[in-house]
C-alpha positions in Angstrom: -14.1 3.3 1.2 -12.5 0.9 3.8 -9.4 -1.0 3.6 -7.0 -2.7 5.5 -3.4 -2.0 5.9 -1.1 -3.8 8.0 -3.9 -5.3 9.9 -5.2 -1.7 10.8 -8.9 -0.8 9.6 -8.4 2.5 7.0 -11.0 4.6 5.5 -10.0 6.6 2.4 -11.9 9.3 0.8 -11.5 8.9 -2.5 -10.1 6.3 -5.6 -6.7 5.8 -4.3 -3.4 4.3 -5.8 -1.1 2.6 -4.1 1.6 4.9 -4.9 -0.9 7.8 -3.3 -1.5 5.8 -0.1 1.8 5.2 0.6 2.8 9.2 0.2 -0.4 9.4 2.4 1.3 7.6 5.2 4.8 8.9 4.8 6.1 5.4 3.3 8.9 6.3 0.8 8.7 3.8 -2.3 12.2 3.3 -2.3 13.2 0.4 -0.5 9.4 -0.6 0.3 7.2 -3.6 -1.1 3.8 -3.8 -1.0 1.3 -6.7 -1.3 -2.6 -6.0 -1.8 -5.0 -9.5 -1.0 -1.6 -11.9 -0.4 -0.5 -10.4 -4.3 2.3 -8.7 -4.6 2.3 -5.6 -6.8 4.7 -4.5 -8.8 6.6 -1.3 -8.2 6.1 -0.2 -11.5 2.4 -0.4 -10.9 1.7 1.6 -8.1 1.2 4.9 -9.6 -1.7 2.7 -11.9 -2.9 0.5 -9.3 -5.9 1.2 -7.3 -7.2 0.2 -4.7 -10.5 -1.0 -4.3 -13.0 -1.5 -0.8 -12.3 -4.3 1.2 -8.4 -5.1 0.3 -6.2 -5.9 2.3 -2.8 -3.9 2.0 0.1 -5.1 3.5 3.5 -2.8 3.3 6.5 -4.2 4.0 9.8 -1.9 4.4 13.6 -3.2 4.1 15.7 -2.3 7.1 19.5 -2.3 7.4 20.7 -4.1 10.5 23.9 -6.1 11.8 
């Protein structure tokens, strides 16, 4: 199945959740937000939420700065 995340065509093998994706690219949940078609999804959901072809993941992560 294709998706897209951050802009970046990605093919996954199988039925994926978002909380599988993101330990697929190294993206700790902690501190990250994620939005799938312009929607954000809940952090409680991402272990239930999957993903299906064509959507459009966007991951966003919170960094520290001064």
């Amino acid at each position: 199945m294709i998706i897209e995340v951050n802009g970046e065509r990605t093919e996954l093998e199988t039925t994926t959740t978002v909380a599988e994706l993101l330990a697929k690219l190294k993206v700790p949940q902690e501190g990250t937000a994620v939005a799938i078609n312009d929607s954000i999804v809940p952090k409680s959901t991402f272990a239930q939420r999957t993903l299906e072809p064509q959507d459009k993941v966007d991951i966003f992560s919170l960094v520290a700065g001064g």
